[in-house]
C-alpha positions in Angstrom: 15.0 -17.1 -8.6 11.4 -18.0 -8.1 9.0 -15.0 -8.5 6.4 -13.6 -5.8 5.2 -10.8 -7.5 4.4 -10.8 -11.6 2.6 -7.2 -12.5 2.2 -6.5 -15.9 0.9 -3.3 -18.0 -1.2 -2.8 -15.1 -3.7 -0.1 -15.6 -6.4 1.5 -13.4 -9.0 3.9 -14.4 -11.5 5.8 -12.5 -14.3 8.3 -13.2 -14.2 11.5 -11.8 -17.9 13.1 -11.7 -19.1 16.9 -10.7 -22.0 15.8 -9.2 -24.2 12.7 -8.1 -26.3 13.4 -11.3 -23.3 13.0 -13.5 -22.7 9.5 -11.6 -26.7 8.1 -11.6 -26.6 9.3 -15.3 -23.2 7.3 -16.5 -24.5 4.1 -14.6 -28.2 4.4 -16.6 -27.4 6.0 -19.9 -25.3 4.9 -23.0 -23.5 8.2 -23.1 -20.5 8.6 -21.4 -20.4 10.8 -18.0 -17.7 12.1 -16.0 -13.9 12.5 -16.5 -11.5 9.8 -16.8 -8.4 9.2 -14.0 -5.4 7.3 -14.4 -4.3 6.2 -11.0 -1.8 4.2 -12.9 -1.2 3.5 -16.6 1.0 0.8 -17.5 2.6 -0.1 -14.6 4.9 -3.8 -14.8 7.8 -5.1 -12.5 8.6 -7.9 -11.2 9.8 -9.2 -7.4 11.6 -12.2 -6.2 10.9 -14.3 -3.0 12.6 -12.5 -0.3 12.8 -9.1 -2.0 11.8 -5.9 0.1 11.1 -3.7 -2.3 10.1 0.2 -1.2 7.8 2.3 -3.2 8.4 6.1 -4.0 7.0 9.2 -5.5 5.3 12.2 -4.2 2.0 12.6 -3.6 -0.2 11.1 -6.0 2.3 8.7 -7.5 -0.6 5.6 -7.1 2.0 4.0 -4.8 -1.4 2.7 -2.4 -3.6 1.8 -5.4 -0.8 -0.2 -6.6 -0.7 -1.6 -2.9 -4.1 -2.1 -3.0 -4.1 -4.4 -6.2 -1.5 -6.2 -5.1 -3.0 -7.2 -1.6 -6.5 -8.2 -4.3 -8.6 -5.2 -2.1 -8.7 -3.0 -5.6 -9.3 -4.9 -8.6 -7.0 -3.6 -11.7 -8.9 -2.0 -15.0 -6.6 -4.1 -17.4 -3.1 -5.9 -17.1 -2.5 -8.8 -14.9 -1.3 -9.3 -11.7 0.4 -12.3 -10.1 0.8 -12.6 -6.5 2.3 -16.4 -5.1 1.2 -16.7 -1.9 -1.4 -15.2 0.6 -0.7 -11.2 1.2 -1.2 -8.9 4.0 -1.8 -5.3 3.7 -0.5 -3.2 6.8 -2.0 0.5 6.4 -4.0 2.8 8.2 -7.4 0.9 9.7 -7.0 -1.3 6.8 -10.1 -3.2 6.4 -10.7 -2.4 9.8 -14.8 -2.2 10.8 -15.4 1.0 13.1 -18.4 -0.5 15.1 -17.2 -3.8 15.7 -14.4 -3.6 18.5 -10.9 -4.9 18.6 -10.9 -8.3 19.4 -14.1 -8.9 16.8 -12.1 -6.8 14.3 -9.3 -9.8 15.3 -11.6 -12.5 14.7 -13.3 -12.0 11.6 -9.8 -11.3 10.1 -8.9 -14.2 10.9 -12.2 -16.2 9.5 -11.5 -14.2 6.4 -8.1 -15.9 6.1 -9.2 -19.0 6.5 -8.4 -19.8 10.3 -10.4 -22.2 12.4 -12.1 -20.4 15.5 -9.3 -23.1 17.6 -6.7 -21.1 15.7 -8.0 -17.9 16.4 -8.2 -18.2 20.1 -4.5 -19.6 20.2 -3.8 -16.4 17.7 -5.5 -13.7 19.7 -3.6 -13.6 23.1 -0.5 -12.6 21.2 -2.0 -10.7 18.5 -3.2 -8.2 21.5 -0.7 -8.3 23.3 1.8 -7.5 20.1 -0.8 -4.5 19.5 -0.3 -2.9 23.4 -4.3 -1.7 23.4 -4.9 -3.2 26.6 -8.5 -2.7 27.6 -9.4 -0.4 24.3 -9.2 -4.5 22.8 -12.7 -4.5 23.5 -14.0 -1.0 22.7 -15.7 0.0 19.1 -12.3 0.6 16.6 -14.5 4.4 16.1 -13.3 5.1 19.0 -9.6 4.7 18.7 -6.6 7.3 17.4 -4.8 6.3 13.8 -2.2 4.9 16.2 -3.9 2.7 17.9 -6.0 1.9 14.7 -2.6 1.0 12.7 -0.9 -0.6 16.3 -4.1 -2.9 15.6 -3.7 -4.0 11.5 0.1 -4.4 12.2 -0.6 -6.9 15.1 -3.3 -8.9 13.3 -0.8 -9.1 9.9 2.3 -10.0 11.5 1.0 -12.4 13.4 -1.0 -14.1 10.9 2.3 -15.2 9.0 1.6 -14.1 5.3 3.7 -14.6 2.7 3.8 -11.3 1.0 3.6 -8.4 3.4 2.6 -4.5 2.2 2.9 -2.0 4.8 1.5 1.5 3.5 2.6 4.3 5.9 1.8 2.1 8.1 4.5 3.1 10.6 4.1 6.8 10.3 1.5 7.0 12.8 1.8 6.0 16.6 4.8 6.0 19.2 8.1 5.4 18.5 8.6 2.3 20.7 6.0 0.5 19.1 7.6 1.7 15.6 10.9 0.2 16.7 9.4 -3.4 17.5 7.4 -3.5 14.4 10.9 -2.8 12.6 12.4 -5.5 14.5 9.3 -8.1 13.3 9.6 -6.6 9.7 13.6 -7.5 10.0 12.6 -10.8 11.3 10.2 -11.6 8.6 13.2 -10.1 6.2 15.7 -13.3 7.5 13.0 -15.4 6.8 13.1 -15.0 3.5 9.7 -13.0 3.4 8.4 -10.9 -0.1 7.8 -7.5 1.2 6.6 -4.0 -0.3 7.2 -0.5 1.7 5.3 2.6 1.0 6.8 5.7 2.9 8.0 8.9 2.8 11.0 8.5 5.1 14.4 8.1 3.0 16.3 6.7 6.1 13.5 3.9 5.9 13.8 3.0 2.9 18.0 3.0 2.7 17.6 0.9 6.2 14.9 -1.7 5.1 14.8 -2.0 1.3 16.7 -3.9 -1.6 15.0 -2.7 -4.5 13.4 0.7 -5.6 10.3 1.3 -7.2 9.6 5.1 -8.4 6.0 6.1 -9.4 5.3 9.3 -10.7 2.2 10.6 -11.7 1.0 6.9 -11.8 3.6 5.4 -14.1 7.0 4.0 -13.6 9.9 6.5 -13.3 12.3 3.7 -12.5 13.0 0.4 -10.4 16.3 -0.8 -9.6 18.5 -1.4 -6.1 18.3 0.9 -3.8 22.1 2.3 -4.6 20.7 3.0 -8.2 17.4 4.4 -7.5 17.6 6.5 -4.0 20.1 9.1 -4.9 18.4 10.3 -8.3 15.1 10.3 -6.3 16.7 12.6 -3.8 18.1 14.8 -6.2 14.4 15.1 -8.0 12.7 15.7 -3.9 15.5 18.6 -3.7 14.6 20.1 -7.1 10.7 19.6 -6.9 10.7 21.5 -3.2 12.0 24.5 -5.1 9.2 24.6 -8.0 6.8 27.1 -7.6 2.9 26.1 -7.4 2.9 27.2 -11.3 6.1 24.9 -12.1 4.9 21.9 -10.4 1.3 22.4 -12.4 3.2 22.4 -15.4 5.4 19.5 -14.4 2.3 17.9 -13.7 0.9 18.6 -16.9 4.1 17.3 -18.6 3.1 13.8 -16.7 -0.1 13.8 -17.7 0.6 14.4 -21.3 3.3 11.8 -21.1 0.1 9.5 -19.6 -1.8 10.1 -22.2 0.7 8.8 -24.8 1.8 6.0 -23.2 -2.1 4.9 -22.8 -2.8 5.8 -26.8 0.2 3.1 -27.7 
């Protein structure tokens, strides 16, 4: 089958500083400031066209920073990364500017994608009208809820026709009418044969939308497989890690981290 997504031993590091001084003296001094973080450390899989492939893991996992680099708005530290096709990120005021308002917020979008200004005004009628803001279409985006902020990025991606789609909790905020007909796009962009990733914490999502599985933990791979393979021993890990202690999961943590580490030093 012909591949949409190629990501191999991707790795992404970032500094963690105490202070501003620790940052100005990093950036102007040959000594080394600030603490390393691995967001993710060796991360590779690979999706077909047409796969809808969910991402898991608790809190911290690097499930968005993986979304990120995949959609080319977070460059990766080392490893490579392979997308065929133009992407769309769906999240929470993704790359959304507060001061302009909604229908600028539409257009320059859809500059940025390459769209003629003729396009754009054929676009726009049913881009608002998919995102049911109404009159807030032409107030600052500052002054909207996360709802109405993610109603807006949903509209402007789905309507733009990518050809590999991320949605990031996208769907976690807002009504649940307009959660239902962005399900029913999603399902239509699924017949079409679309390449799409899903990053949420609801299990009935993921059994109801996805194919494939990928677990994160701790910013590495746990496991990917189908969704029959994967879900059940990801439940049985939620179940278990509700009933740790604050100590336990520190020292679970830990455990990862160490793990990390190892995996990093190879």
């Amino acid at each position: 089958m012909d591949k949409a997504i190629l990501i191999n031993n991707v790795t992404k590091k970032y500094k963690l500083y105490n202070n501003t001084k620790e940052r100005l003296l990093d950036l102007i001094t040959p000594k080394s400031y600030g603490e390393d973080f691995y967001a993710l450390s060796n991360v590779s899989f690979e999706a077909n066209k047409g796969d809808v492939v969910g991402f898991v893991g608790i809190n911290g996992s690097g499930k968005s920073t993986l979304s990120n680099i995949i959609a080319g708005i977070v460059p990766e530290t080392s490893g490579s990364v392979k997308v065929m096709g133009q992407t769309a990120l769906i999240a929470i005021a993704s790359g959304l500017k507060e001061e302009l308002t909604g229908r600028d917020n539409i257009e320059m979008k859809c500059l940025m994608l390459g769209f003629s200004k003729n396009e754009i005004k054929e676009l726009e009628p049913q881009i608002i009208e998919f995102s049911e803001l109404g009159k807030f279409i032409d107030q600052p985006v500052k002054s909207y809820s996360s709802g109405m902020k993610s109603r807006l990025g949903f509209a402007i991606s789905v309507n733009v026709n990518p050809d590999v789609i991320i949605i990031d909790e996208a769907l976690s905020v807002g009504d649940k009418a307009f959660a239902e007909k962005s399900f029913e796009k999603m399902n239509e962009f699924k017949k079409n044969g679309k390449t799409m990733i899903f990053v949420s914490h609801s299990i009935n999502q993921m059994k109801n939308f996805c194919e494939k599985i990928l677990w994160l933990e701790y910013g590495m791979v746990r496991e990917y497989g189908s969704v029959e393979e994967i879900l059940p021993k990801y439940e049985m890990f939620l179940k278990k890690y509700k009933k740790m202690t604050k100590v336990e999961r520190e020292a679970y943590k830990q455990e990862a981290y160490e793990r990390q580490q190892a995996i990093l030093e190879i």
